[in-house]
Backbone as CSV, one residue per row, in Angstrom:
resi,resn,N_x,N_y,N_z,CA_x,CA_y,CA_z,C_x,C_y,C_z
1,UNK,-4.861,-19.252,20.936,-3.924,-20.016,20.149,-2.796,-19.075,19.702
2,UNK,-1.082,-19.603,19.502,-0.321,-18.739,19.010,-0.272,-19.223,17.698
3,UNK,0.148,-18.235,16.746,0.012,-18.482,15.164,1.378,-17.301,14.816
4,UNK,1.832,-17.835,13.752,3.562,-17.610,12.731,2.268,-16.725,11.846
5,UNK,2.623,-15.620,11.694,2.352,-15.242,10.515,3.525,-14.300,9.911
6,UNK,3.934,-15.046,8.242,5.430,-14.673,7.231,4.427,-14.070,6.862
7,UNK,5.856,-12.926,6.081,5.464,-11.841,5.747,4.314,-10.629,6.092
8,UNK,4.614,-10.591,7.143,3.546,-9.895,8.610,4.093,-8.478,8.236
9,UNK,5.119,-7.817,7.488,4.950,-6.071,7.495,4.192,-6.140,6.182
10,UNK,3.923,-6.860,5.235,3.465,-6.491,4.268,1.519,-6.217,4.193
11,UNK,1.230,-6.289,3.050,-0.308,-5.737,3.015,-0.932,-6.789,3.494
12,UNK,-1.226,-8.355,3.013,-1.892,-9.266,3.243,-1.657,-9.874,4.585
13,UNK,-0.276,-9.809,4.793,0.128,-10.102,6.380,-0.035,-9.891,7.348
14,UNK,-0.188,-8.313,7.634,-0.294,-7.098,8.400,-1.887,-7.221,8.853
15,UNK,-2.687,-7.529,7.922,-4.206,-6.937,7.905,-4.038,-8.942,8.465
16,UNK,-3.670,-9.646,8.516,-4.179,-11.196,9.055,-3.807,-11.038,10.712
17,UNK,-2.682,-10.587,10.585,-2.214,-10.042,11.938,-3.174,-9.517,12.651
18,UNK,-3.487,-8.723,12.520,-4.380,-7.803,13.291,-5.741,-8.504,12.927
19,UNK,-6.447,-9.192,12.753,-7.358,-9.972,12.926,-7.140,-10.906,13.410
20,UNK,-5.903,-11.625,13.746,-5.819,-12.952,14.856,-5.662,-12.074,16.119
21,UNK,-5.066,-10.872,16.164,-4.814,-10.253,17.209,-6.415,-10.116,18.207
22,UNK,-7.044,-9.227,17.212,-8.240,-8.591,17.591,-9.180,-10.525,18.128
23,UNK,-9.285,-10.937,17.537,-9.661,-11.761,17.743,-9.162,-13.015,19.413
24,UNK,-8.186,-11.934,19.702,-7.315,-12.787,20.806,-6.241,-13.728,21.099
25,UNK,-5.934,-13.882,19.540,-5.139,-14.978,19.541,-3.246,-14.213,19.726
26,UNK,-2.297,-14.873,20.144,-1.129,-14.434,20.335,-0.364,-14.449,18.532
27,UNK,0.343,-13.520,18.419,1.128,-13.841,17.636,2.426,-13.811,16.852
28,UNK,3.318,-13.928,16.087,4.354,-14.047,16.785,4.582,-14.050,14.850
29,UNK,4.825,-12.981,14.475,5.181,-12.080,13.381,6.829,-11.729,12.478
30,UNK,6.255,-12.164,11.153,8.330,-12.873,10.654,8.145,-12.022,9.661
31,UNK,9.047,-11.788,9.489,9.432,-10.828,7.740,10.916,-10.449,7.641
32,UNK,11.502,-10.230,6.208,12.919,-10.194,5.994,12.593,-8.690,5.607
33,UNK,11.735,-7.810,5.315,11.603,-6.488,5.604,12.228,-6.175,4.223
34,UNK,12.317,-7.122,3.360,12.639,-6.686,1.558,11.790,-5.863,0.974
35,UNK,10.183,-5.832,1.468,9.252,-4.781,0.882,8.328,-4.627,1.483
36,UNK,8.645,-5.198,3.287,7.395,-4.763,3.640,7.802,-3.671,4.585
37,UNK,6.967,-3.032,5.371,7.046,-1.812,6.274,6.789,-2.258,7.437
38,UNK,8.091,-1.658,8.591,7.395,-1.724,9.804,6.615,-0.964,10.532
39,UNK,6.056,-0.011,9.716,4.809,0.498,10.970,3.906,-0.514,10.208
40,UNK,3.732,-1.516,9.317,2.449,-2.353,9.522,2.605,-3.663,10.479
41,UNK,3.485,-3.651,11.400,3.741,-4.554,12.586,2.685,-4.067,13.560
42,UNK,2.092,-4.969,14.013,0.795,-4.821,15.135,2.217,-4.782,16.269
43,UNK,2.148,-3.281,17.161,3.081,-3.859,18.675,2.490,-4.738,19.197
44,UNK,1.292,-5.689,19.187,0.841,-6.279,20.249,1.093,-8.149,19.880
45,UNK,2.218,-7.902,18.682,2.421,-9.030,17.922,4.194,-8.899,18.216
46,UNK,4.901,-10.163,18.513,5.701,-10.686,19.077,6.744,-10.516,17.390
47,UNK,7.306,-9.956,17.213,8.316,-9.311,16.419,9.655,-9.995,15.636
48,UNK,9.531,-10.612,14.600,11.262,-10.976,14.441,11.533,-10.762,13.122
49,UNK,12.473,-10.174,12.638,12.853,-10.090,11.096,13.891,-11.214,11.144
50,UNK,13.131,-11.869,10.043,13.919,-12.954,9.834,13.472,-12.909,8.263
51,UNK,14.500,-14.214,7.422,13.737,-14.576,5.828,13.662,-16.258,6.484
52,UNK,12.512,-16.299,5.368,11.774,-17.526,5.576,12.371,-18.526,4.999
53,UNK,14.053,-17.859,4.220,15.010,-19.039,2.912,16.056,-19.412,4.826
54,UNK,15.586,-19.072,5.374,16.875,-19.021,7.366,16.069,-20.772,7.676
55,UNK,16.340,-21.677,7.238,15.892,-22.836,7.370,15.616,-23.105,9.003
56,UNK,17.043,-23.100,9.467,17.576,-23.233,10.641,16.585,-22.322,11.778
57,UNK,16.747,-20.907,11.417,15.418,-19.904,12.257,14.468,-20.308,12.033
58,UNK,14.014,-20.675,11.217,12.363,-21.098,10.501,11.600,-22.397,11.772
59,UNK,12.768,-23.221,11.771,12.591,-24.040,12.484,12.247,-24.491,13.868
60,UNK,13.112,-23.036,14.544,13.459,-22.815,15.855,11.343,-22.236,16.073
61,UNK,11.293,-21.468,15.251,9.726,-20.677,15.330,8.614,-21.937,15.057
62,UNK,9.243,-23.029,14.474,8.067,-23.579,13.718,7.686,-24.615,14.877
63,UNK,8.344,-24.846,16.211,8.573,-25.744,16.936,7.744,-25.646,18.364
64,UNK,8.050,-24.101,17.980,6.915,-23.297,19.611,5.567,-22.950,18.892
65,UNK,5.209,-23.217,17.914,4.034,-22.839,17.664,3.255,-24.249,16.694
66,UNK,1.802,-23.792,17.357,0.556,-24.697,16.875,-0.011,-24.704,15.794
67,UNK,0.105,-23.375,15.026,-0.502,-23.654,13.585,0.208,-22.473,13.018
68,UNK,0.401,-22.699,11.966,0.921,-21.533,11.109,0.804,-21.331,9.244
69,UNK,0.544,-19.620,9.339,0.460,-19.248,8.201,1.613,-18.806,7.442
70,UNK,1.931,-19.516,6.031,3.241,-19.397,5.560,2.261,-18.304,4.083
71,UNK,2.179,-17.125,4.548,1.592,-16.528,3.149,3.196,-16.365,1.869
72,UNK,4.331,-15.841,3.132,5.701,-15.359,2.599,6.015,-16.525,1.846
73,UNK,5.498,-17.724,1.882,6.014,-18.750,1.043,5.577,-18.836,0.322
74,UNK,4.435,-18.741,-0.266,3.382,-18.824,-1.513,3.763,-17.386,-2.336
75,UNK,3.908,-16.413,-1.565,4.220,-15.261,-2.653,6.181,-15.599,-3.294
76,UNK,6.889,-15.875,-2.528,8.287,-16.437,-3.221,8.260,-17.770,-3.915
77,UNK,6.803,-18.369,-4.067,6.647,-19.298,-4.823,6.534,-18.844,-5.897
78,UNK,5.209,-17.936,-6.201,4.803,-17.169,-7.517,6.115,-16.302,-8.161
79,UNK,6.829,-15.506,-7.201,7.906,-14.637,-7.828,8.816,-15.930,-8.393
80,UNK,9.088,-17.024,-8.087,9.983,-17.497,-8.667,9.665,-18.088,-9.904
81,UNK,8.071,-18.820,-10.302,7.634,-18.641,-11.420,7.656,-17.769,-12.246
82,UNK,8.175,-16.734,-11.936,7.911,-15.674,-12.698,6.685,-15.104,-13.315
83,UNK,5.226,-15.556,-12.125,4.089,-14.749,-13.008,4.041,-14.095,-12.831
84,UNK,3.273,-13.010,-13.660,2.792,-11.595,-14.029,1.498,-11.879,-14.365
85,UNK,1.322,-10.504,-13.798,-0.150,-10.281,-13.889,-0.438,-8.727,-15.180
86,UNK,-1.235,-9.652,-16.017,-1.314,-8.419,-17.178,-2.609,-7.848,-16.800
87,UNK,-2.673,-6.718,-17.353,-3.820,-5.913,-17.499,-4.654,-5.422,-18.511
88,UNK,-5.387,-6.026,-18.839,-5.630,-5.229,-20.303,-6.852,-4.133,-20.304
89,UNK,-6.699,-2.935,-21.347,-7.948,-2.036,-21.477,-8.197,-2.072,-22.659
């Protein structure tokens, strides 16, 4: 199966990546590269910096593919709430 995975240089992305990979599946990897890194791009994952606010690009990707993970959308969901995460000791 091919699978979108947003925000693919970052921590949670990167590590899903490479378990659809390992697992066999194709995939085909988005990020606007605001905080994530590209050595956490799997080479064996199909590459595009894009932002996920590119309606128009979003679309073009969302059209060739069968299922997809929008993690990059749920985390610019929370940042725009503005939560924080406290810590207390």
């Amino acid at each position: 199966m091919k699978y979108l995975v947003t925000g693919a240089a970052g921590f949670i992305g990167s590590h899903l990546m490479d378990t659809l990979i390992a697992q066999g599946h194709q995939v085909v990897a988005l990020d606007n590269m605001a905080t994530g890194k590209r050595s956490h791009i799997n080479p064996a994952a199909e590459f595009h910096e894009a932002d996920f606010a590119d309606e128009a690009k979003i679309n073009l990707f969302l059209k060739a593919l069968m299922e997809c993970f929008m993690l990059e959308r749920w985390l610019a969901f929370s940042r725009h709430l503005k939560i924080q995460t406290f810590i207390f000791s």
